[in-house]
N, C-alpha and C positions, 0 to 999 in steps of 0.2 A: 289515482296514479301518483300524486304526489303523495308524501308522508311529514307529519309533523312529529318534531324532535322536542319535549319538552319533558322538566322533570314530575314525573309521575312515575315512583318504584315502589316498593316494596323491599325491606331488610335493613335499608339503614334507619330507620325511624330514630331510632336510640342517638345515633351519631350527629342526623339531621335537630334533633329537639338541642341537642346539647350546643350547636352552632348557636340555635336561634336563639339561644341564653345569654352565651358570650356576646354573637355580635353585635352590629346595630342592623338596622332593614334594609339601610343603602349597602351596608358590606352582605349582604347575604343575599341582594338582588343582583349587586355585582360578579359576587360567584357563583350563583347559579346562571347567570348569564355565560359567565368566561367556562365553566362547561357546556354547557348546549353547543355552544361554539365550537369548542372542542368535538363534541362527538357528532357536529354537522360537516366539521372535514373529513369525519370517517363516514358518515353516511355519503359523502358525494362521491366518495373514492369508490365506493362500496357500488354505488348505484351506475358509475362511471364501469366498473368493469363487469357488473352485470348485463348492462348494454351491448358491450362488447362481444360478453359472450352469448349470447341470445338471440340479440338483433345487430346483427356485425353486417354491413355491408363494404366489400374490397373495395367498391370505388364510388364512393356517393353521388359520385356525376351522371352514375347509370342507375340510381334508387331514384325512387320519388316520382312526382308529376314533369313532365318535361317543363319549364317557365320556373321551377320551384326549387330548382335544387339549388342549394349553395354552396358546394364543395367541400362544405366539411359536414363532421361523422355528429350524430348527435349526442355521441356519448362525450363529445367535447364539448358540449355546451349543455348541460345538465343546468338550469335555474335551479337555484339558491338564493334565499332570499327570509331575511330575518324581522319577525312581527312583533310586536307587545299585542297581547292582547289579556284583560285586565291585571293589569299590571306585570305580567311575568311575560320573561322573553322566551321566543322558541324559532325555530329554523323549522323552514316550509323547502323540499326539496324532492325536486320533480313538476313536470306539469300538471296543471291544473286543467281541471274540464273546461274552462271559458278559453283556455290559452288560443292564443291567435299569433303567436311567434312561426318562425322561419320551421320549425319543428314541433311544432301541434300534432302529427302524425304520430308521433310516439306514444301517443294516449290511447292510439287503435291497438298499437302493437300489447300496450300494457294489461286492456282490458280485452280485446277481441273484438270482432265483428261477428255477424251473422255466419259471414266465412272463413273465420280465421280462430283459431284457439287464443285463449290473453297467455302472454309470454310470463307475464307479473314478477319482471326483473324488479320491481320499482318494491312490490312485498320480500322478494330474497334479501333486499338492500337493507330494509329495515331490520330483518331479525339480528343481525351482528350488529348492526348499528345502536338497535337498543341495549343488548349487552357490553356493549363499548360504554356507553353511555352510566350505565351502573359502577362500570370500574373506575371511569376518569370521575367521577362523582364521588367515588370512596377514597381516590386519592387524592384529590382537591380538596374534602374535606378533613380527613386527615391530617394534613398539612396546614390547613386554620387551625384543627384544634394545639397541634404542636405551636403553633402558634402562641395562639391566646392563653396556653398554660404556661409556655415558656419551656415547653420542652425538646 
């Protein structure tokens, strides 16, 4: 349900080898950080009005279990939340299966039930999110190499 934002693409190779030349490993963990970053605000935006349009309820005080509702929409509280894991940074956004928050239900809506179709707003979120992710990646990079040549 959740989706992990990290760099793994294909096409800039050439672009990507020639950073790792110039910089040093903290400048290139740092930018590749300050991307992921970047294209985890577009993943939340993305994943935020997927919700909305999917699984939209008018008045969240009449969704949910009665004892459980909390008056807001869960497309306003979308988790986001950013890991290391060895060594490189990535953005984890959406619920996760163990989730125990105020909106754990969302993970029904994403995958389905027995009786219910999976909506899988949280998969539409990622496909633009990972193509966002290649561009702010081409232009972040770009922008170091203009850098480090001096151009």
């Amino acid at each position: 349900m959740s989706f992990n934002i990290t760099m793994d693409f294909l096409g800039l190779d050439e672009v990507q080898r020639e950073i790792e030349r110039l910089a040093t490993a903290s400048e290139l963990k740092d930018l590749n950080k300050k991307i992921v970053k970047k294209a985890g605000k577009v993943g939340l935006e993305e994943s935020e009005g997927q919700i909305r349009k999917k699984a939209y309820s008018k008045n969240p005080m009449k969704s949910g279990r009665r004892g459980s509702r909390t008056g807001q929409h869960a497309a306003d509280n979308v988790p986001e939340k950013g890991t290391t894991q060895s060594g490189n940074y990535g953005e984890v956004i959406g619920w996760e299966k163990g989730d125990t928050s105020p909106f754990f239900y969302m993970k029904f809506h994403e995958w389905g039930t027995t009786m219910h179709k999976p909506k899988k707003f949280m998969l539409e979120a990622a496909r633009p999110t990972y193509r966002a992710l290649k561009s702010i990646a081409e232009e972040e990079y770009e922008k170091v190499l203009k850098e480090k040549l001096g151009g």
